[in-house]
C-alpha positions as semicolon CSV with decimal commas, in nm:
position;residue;x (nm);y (nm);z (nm)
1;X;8,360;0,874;-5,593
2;X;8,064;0,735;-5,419
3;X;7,701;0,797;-5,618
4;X;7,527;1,098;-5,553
5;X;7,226;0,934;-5,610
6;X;7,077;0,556;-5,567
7;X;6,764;0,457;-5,744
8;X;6,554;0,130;-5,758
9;X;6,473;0,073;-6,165
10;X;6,239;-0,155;-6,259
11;X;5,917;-0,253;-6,040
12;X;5,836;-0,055;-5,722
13;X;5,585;-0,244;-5,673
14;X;5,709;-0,582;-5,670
15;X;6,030;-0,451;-5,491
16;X;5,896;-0,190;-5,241
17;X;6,130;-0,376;-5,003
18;X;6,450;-0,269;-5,166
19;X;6,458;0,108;-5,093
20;X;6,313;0,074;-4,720
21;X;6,650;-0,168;-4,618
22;X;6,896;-0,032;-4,864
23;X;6,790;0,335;-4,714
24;X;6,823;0,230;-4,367
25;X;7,191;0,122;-4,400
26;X;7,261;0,418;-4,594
27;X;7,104;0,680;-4,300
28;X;7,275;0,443;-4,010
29;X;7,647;0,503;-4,161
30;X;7,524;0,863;-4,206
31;X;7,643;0,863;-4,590
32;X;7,348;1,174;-4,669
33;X;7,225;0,951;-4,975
34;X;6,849;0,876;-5,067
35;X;6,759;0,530;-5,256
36;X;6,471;0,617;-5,429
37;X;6,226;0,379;-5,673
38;X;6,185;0,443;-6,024
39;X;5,916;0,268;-6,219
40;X;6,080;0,297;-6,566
41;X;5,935;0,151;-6,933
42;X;6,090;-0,003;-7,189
43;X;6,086;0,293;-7,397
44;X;6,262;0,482;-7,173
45;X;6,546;0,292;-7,003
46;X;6,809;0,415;-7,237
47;X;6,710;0,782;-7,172
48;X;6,696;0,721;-6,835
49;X;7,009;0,539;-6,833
50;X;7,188;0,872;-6,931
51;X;7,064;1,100;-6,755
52;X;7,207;0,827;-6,480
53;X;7,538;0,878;-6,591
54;X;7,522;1,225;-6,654
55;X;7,424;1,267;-6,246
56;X;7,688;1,033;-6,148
57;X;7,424;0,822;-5,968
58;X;7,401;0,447;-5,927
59;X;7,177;0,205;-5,801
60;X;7,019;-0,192;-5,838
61;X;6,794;-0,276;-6,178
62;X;6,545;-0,514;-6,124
63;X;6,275;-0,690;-6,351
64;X;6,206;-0,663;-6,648
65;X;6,504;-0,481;-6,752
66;X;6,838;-0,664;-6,640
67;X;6,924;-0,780;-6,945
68;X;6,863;-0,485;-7,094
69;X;7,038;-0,264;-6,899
70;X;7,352;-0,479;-6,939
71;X;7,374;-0,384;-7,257
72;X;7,369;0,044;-7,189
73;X;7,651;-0,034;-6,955
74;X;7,983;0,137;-7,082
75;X;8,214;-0,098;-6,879
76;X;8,077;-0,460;-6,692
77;X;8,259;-0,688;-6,492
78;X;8,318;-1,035;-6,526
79;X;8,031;-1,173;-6,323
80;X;7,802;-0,950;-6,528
81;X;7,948;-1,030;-6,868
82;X;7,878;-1,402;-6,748
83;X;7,524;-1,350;-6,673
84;X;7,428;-1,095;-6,936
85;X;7,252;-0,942;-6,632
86;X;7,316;-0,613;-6,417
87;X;7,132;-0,557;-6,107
88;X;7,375;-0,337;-6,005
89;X;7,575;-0,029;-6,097
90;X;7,761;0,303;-6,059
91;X;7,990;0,528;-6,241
92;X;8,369;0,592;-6,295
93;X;8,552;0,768;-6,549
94;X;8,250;0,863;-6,756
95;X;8,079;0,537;-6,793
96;X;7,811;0,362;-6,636
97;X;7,979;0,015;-6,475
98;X;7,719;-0,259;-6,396
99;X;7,768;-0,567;-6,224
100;X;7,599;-0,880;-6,086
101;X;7,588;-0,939;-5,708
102;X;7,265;-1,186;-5,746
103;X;7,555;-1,461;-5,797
104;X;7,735;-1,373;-5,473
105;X;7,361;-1,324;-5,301
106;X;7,219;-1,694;-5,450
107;X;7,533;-1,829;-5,342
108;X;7,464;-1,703;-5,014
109;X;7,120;-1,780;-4,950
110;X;7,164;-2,107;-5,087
111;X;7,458;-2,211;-4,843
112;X;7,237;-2,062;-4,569
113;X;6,973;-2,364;-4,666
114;X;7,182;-2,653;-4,765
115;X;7,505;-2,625;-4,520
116;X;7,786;-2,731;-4,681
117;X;7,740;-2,784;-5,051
118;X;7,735;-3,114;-5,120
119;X;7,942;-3,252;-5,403
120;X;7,756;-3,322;-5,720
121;X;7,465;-3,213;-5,643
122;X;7,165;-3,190;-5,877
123;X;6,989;-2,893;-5,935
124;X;6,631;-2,808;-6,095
125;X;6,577;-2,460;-6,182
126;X;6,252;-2,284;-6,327
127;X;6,310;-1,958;-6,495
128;X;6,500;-1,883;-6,785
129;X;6,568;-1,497;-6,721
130;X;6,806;-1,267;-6,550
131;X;6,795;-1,489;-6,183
132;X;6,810;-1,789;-6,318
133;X;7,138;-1,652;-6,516
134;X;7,256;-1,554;-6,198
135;X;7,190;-1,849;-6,025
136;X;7,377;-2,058;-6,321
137;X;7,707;-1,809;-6,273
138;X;7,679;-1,926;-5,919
139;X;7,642;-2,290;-5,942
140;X;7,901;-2,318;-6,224
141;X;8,146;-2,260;-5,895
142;X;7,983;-2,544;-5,707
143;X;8,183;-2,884;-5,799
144;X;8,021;-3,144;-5,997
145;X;7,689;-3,003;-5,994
146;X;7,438;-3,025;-6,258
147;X;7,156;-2,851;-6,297
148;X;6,823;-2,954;-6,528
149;X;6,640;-2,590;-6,672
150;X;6,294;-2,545;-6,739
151;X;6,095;-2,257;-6,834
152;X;5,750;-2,216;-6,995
153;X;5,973;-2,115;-7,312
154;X;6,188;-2,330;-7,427
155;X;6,373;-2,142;-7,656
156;X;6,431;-1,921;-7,372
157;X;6,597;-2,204;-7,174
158;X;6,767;-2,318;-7,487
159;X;6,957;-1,972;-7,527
160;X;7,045;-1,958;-7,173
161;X;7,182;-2,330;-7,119
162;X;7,418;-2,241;-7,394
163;X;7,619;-2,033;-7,279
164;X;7,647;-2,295;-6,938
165;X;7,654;-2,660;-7,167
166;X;7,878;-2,786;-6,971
167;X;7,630;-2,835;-6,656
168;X;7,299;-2,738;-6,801
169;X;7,043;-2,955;-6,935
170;X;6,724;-2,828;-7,063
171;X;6,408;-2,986;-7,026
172;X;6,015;-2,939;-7,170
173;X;5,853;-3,036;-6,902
174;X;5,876;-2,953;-6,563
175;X;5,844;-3,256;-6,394
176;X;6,112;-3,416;-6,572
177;X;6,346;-3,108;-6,445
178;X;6,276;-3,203;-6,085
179;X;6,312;-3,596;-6,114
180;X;6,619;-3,623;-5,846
181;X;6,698;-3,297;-5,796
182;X;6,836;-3,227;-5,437
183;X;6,774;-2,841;-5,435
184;X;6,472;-2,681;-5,625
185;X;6,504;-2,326;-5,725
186;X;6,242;-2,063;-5,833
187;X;6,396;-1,844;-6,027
188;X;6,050;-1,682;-6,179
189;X;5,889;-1,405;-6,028
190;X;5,564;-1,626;-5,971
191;X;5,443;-1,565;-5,603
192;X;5,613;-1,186;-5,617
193;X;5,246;-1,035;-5,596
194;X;4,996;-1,361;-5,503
195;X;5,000;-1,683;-5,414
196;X;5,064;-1,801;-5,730
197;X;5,284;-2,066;-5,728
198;X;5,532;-2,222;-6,043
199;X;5,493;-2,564;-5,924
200;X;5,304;-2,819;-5,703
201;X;5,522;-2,982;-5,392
202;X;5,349;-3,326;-5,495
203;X;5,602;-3,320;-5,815
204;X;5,888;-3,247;-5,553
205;X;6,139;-3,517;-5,487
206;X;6,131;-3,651;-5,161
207;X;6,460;-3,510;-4,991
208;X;6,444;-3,207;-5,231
209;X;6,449;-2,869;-5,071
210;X;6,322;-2,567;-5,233
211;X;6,483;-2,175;-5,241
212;X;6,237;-1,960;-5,386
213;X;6,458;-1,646;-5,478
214;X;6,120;-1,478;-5,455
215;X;6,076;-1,279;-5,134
216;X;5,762;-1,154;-4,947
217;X;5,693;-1,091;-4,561
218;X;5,575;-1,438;-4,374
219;X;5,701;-1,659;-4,676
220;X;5,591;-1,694;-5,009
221;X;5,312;-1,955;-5,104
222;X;5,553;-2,181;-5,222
223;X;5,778;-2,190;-4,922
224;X;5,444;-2,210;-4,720
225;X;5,318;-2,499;-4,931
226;X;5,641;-2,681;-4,945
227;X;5,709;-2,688;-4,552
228;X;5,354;-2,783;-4,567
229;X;5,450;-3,110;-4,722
230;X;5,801;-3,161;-4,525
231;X;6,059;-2,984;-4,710
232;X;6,312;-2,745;-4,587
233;X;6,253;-2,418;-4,781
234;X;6,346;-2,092;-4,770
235;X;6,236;-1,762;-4,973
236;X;6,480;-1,474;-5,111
237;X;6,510;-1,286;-4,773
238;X;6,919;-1,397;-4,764
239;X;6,919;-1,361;-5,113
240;X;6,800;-1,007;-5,094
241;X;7,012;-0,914;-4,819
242;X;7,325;-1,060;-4,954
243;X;7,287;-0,914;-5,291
244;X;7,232;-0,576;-5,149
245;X;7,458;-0,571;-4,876
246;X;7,788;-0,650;-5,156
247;X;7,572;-0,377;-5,407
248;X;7,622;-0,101;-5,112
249;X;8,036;-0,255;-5,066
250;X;8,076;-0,146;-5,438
251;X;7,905;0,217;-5,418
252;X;8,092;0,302;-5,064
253;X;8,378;0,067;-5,008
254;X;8,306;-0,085;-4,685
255;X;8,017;-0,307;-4,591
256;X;7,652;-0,207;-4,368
257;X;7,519;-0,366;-4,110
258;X;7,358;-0,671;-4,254
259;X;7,156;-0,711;-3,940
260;X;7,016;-0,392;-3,967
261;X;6,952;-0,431;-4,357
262;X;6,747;-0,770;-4,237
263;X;6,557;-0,553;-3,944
264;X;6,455;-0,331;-4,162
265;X;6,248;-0,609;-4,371
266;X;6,012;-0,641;-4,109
């Protein structure tokens, strides 16, 4: 049974995108759905969680809670057990079911940039949380790549490359991470509000290009800043898309309009 009702938890704020291209799918395939944001704490995601289930609803989870809400979900699949991470879920026989479609939407956005995936390659990612979990799950399928992890807390990185040791390599300092990388990925939400930015392109490697998984109309400041200094970059416009196009596949069973999802972003 498709949801009766899709919700946004986490940040409206920092995702007011979400419900504006997710709704405009749903209203051009005529499904009678709203997508509505919910700024929920802490405190209250289990509550909320249930009444969830109890309404049959579904929806995406965003920062801060991810993690957390992996862990209230009665049933995950594979790509979320991976990841320890649900941005996405619904319910069937009683239980809420989360899943994981950053992997498929990284994957995506990241082919978009490079081309072809080239074998071996070497990847530097900043952030230690639920994206850059996602973004592991996704290289991990990529052959012979390696990735170097860096987050302002270690032990934070530490936890995550574990479960990935065969690829991951954790490092203290971020321009160590970068040293040869071939594609640089934010995976913080640094630039989601400002221009704030989690690194400076003088510490990129030359060929290196950059996929902030952060997304915000014209570019982000990193995006800006690295094109700036002659890098091919790209924000989390594809990502966003991607992730929420195969997140509206598993409420509905067939697939939107993509193009209209990505008109709808402005």
């Amino acid at each position: 049974m498709p949801p009766t009702r899709l919700v946004l938890i986490g940040d409206p704020v920092s995702h007011s995108l979400s419900p504006k291209f997710q709704s405009a799918a749903i209203d051009a395939a005529g499904l009678g759905v709203k997508y509505e944001a919910m700024k929920v704490s802490s405190a209250d995601l289990e509550q909320v969680a249930q009444s969830l289930l109890d309404e049959s609803a579904g929806g995406n989870v965003t920062v801060p809670h991810k993690t957390a809400f992996s862990r209230l979900c009665g049933e995950r699949t594979a790509t979320a057990e991976r990841t320890g991470a649900v941005n996405t879920f619904w319910t069937r026989d009683g239980k809420l079911v989360g899943d994981n479609t950053d992997v498929a939407g990284f994957d995506a956005a990241a082919r978009e940039l490079l081309g072809e995936i080239p074998p071996g390659v070497k990847v530097a990612v900043i952030g230690a949380g639920g994206a850059a979990a996602a973004v592991l799950a996704a290289v991990e399928g990529w052959p012979g790549a390696k990735v170097r992890l860096f987050s302002r807390t270690l032990e934070r990185s530490e936890k995550l490359a574990e479960r990935f040791a065969d690829f991951v390599r954790v490092d203290s300092a971020l321009q160590t991470a970068l040293a040869g990388a071939t594609l640089v990925v934010n995976a913080t939400p640094i630039g989601m509000t400002d221009d704030s930015v989690p690194l400076e392109t003088e510490h990129l490697p030359r060929d290196s290009v950059v996929l902030d998984l952060v997304y915000r109309p014209g570019g982000t400041a990193l995006t800006r800043a690295a094109h700036g200094a002659g890098h091919r970059a790209a924000d989390g416009r594809t990502m966003l898309i991607e992730q929420g196009a195969r997140s509206f596949e598993k409420w509905f069973g067939f697939a939107p309009d993509k193009r209209l999802m990505r008109a709808a972003l402005g």
